[in-house]
C-alpha positions in Angstrom: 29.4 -11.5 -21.9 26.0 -11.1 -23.7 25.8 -14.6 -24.4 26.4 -15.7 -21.0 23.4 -13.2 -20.1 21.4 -14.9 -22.4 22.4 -18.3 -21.0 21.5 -17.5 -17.4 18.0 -16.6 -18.2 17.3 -18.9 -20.7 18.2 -21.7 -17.5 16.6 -19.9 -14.8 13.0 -19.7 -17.1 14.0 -23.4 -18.4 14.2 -24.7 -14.7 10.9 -23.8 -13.7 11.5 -23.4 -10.1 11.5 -19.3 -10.4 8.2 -18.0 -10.6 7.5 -14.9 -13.3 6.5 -12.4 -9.8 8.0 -13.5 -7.0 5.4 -13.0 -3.6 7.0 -10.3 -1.6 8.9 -9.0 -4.5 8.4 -5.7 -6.8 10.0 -3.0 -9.2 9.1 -0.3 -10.9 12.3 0.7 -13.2 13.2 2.8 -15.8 16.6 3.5 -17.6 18.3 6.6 -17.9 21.2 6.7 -20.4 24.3 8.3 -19.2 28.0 8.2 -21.1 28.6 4.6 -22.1 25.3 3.3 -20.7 22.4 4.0 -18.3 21.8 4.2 -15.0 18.8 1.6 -13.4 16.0 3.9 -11.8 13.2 3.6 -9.5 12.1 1.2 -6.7 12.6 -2.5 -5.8 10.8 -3.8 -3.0 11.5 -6.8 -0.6 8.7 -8.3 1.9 12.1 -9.1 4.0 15.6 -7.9 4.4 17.7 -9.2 1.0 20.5 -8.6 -1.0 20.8 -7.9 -4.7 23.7 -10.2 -5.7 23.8 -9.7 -9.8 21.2 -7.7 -12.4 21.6 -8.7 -16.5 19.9 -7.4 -19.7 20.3 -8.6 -22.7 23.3 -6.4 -23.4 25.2 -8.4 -20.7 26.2 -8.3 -16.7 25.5 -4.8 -15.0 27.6 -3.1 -12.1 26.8 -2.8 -9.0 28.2 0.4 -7.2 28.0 2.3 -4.0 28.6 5.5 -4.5 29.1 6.7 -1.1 31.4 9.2 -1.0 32.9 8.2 -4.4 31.7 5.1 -6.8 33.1 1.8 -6.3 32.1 -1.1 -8.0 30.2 -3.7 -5.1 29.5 -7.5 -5.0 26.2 -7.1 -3.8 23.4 -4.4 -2.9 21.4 -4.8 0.6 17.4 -4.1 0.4 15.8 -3.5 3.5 12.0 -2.8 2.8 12.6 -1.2 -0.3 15.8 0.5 -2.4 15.4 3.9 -4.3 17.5 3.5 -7.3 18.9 6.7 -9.4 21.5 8.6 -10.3 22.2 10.1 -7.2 21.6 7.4 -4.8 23.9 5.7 -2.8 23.8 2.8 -4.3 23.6 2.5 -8.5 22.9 -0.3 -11.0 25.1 0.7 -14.2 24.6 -1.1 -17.8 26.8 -0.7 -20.0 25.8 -0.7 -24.0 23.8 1.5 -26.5 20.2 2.7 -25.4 18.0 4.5 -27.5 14.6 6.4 -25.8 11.5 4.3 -25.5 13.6 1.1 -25.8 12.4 -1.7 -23.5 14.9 -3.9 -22.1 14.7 -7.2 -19.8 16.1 -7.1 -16.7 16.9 -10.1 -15.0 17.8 -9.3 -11.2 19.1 -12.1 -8.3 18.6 -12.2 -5.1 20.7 -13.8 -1.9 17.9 -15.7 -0.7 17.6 -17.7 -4.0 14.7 -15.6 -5.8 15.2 -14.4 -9.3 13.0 -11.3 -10.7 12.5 -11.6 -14.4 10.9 -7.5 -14.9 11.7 -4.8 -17.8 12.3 -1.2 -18.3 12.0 1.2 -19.8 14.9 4.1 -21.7 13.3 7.3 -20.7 14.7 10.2 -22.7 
């Protein structure tokens, strides 16, 4: 799984076609470990509505749920304008792995509409 991870970013910055900051494109994440793992936090802006169809570190594939009134796992995540990301939103990004605080970790996120954003965060403690 990690390997595969690995593989997908090393083709999508190989290709060249993906720029490093996409225009109309931003987040501002952070990591907060929970049992097994860590929950994605913070903001992810879109200039237009979008879906979030995959998000990888280098620890491997993470989930996408919607937790709404109980957590399911999703295929995809809509943004419209921008998505608040924590541990009691009503949608959650969950790796799975080992974090330890102060840890920065690449996070490789994919978008419907073809764009890939290639951003980092942060394990808070």
């Amino acid at each position: 799984m990690r390997l595969r991870a690995l593989a997908l970013a090393g083709l999508v910055l190989a290709s060249g076609a993906v720029a490093q900051n996409p225009p109309g494109l931003s987040a501002d994440l952070k990591l907060m470990p929970s049992y097994g793992g860590a929950v994605l936090t913070g903001r992810i802006g879109v200039s237009r509505p979008d879906e979030v169809l995959g998000v990888w570190s280098s620890l491997g594939r993470a989930r996408l749920m919607k937790c709404s009134p109980r957590c399911e796992v999703v295929t995809s995540v809509p943004i419209t304008g921008s998505l608040i990301l924590s541990g009691s939103s009503g949608y959650r990004v969950v790796l799975g792995g080992s974090f330890k605080p102060g840890q920065k970790v690449s996070i490789v996120m994919r978008f419907r509409q073809g764009v890939i954003l290639n951003t980092s965060a942060i394990v808070n403690r």
